[in-house]
C-alpha positions as CSV (number, residue, x, y, z in Angstrom):
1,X,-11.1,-7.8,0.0
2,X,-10.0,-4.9,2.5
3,X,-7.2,-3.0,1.9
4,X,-4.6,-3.0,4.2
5,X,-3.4,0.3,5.9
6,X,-0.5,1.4,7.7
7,X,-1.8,4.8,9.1
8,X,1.2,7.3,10.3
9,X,-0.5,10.1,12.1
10,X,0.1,11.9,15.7
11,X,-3.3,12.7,16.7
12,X,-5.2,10.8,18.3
13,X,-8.3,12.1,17.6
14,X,-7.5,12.4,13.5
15,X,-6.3,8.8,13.5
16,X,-9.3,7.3,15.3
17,X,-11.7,9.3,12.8
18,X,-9.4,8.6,9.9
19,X,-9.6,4.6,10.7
20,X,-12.8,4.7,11.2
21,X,-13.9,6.5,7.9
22,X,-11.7,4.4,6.0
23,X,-12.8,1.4,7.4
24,X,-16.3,2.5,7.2
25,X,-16.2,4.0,3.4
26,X,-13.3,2.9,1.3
27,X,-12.8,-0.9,2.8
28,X,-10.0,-0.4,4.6
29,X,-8.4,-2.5,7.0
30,X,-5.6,-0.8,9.2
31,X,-2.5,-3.1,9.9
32,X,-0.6,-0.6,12.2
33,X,0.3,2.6,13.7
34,X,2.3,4.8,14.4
35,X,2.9,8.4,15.5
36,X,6.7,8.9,15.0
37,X,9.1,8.4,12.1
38,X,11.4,6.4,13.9
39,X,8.2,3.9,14.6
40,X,6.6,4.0,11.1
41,X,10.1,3.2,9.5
42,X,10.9,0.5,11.6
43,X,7.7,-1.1,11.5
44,X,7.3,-0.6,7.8
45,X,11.1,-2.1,6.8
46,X,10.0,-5.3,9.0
47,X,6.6,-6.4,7.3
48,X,7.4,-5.4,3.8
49,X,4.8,-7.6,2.3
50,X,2.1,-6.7,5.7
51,X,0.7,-4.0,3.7
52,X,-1.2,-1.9,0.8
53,X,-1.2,1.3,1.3
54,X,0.7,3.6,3.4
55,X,-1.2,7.1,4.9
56,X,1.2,9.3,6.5
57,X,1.3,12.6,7.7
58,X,3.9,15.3,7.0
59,X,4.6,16.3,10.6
60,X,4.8,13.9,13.5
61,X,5.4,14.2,17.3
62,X,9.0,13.0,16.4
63,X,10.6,12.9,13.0
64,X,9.1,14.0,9.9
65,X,6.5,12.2,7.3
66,X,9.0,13.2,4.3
67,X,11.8,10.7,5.7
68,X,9.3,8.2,6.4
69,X,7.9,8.8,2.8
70,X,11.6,8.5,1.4
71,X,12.2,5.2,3.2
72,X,9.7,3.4,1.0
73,X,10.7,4.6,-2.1
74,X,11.6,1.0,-2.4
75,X,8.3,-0.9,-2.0
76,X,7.0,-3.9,-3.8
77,X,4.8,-2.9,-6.9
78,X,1.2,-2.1,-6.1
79,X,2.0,-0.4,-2.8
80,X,0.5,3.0,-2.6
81,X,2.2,6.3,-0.4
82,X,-0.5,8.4,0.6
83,X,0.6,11.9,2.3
84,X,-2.8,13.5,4.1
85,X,-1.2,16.3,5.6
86,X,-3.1,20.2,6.7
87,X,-0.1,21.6,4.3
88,X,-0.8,19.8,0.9
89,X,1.0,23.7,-0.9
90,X,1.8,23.0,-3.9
91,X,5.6,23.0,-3.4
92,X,4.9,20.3,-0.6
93,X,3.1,17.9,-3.2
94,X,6.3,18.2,-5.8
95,X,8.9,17.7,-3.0
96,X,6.4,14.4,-1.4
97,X,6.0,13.5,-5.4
98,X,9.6,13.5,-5.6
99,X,10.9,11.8,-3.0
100,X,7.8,8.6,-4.4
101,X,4.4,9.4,-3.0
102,X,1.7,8.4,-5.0
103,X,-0.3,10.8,-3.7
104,X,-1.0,14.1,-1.7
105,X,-4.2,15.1,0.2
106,X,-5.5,17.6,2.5
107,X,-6.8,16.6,5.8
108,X,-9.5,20.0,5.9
109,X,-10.4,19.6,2.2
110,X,-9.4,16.2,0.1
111,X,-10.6,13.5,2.4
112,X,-13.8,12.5,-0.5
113,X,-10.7,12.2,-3.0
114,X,-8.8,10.3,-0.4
115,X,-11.2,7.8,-0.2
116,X,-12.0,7.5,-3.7
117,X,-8.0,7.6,-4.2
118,X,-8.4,3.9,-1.7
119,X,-11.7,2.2,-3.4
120,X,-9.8,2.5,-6.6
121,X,-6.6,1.2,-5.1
122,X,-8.5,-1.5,-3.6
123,X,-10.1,-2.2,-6.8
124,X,-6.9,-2.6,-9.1
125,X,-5.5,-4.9,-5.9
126,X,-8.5,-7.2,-6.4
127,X,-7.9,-7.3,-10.5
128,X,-4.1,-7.9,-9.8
């Protein structure tokens, strides 16, 4: 059973090699994109259920990650917020901890815990 992925990232590039080594390593199936807040909120308050896990960056062509973030402090139990972000500081993991990620990783350093982060996410959504 794939897990499914909202990815939230304004790259191209980074998003295309992020889906495909999620896909390719950890089982998991992306169910949408986006590249703004305004587009990852709206998308993400209209298929509440349409999703596992949500990977979103901190900064984003418009808006910012951290509202997006906020906006699903309210998610059904067993979603995962994953921030992968090039500015994983330590202050930046307590304020994305605080405002209800699950988790914080760093794009240039922390993709092998990312994916392990997924396998075992996918693994308690297959026990559930």
């Amino acid at each position: 059973m794939a897990l499914r992925a909202y990815i939230v990232e304004d790259s191209p590039t980074i998003r295309e090699n992020l889906i495909e080594t999620l896909q390719e390593l950890a089982e998991v199936q992306p169910v949408g994109l986006a590249d703004t807040e305004q587009e990852a909120r709206r998308w993400l308050g209209q298929n509440p259920d349409g999703w596992d896990v949500a990977v979103v960056d901190l900064f984003l062509r418009q808006g910012t990650g951290l509202r997006v973030v906020e906006a699903l402090r309210t998610r059904r139990r067993g979603q995962k917020v994953i921030v992968l972000s090039n500015h994983a500081t330590s202050d930046m993991r307590r304020r994305c901890a605080q405002l209800g990620a699950d988790a914080v990783f760093d794009k240039s350093t922390e993709i092998d815990a990312l994916l392990d982060y997924c396998v075992k996410a996918r693994g308690e959504l297959e026990t559930a």
